[in-house]
C-alpha positions as CSV (number, residue, x, y, z in Angstrom):
1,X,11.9,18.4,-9.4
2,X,8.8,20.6,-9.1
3,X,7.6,22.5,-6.4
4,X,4.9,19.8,-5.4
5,X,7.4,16.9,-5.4
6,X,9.9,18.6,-3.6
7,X,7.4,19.6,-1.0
8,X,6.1,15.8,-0.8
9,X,9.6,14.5,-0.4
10,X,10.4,16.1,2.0
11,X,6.9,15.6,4.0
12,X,6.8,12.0,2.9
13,X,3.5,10.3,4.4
14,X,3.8,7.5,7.1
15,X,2.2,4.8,6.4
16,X,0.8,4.2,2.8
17,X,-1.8,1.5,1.0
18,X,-1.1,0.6,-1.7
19,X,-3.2,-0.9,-4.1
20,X,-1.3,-2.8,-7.3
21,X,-2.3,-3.3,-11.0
22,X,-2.8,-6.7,-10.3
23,X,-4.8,-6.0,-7.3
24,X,-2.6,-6.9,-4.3
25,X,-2.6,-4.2,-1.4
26,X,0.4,-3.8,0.4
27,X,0.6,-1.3,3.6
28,X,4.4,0.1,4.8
29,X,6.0,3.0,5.5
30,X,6.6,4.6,2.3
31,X,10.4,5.6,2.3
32,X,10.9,7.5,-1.2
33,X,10.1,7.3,-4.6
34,X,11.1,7.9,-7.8
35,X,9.6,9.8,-11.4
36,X,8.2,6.9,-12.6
37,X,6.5,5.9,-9.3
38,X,8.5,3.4,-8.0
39,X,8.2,2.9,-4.3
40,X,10.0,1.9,-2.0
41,X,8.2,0.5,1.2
42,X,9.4,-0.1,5.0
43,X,8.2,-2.9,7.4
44,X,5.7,-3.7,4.6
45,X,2.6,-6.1,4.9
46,X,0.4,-7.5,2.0
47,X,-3.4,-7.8,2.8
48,X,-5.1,-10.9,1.6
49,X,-8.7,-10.7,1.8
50,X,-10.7,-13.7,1.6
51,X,-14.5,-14.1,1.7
52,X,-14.6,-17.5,4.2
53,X,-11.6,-16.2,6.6
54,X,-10.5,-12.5,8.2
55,X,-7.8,-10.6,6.3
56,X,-4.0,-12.9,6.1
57,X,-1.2,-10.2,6.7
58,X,1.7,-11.6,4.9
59,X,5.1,-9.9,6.0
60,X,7.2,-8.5,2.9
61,X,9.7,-6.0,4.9
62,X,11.5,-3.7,3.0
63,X,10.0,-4.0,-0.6
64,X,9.9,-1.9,-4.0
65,X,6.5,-1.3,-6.0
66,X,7.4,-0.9,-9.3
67,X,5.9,2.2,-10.5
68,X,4.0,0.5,-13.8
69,X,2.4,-1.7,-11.3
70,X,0.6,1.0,-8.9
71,X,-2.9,1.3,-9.7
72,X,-3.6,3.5,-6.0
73,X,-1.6,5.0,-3.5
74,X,-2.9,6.9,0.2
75,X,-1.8,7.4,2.9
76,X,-3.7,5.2,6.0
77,X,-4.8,6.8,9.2
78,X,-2.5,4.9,11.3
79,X,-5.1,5.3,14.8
80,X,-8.1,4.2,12.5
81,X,-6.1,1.2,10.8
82,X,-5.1,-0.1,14.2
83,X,-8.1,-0.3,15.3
84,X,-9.9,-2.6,12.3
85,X,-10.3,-6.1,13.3
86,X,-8.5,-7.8,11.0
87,X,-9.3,-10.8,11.4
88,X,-13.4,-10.5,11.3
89,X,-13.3,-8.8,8.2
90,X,-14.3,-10.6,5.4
91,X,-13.8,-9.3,1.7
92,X,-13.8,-10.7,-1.9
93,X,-10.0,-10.4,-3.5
94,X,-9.6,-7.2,-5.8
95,X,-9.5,-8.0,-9.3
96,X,-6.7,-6.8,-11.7
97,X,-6.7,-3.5,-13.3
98,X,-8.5,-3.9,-16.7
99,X,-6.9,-1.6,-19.5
């Protein structure tokens, strides 16, 4: 393990977006990961954006990402994500990663 892993594991972020190959984004508390980027995510949430409706948080709980399917990862700002109204925003879906 390198000195940068090792320093993130042990400082693992809070919460984390993540943002899939296939253009889901799911938001959790990331619990630990792996070398080939699997994640593994606490009291996890997907984020459905729609353009008619606010954003549909659909609960997922404790949930691995495999690592072939993470197109993003960052950490959220836990204060500023609390405070978005949800439910007034309005978004188009992502679209899938393109290779």
């Amino acid at each position: 393990v390198s000195d940068v892993s090792e320093r993130f594991l042990n400082e693992l972020p809070g919460t984390v977006a993540v943002i899939t190959s296939d253009g889901r984004m799911i938001v959790g508390t990331l619990k630990g990961f792996d070398q080939t980027i699997n994640l593994i995510l606490d009291e996890s949430h997907e984020r459905v954006f729609s353009s008619s409706q606010g954003v549909e948080q659909v609960v997922l709980g404790l949930y691995i990402v495999r690592g072939d399917n993470v197109a993003v990862i960052g950490e959220i700002d836990e204060e500023t994500d609390s405070a978005l109204d949800l439910g007034n925003i309005r978004a188009e879906p992502l679209n899938s990663v393109v290779h």
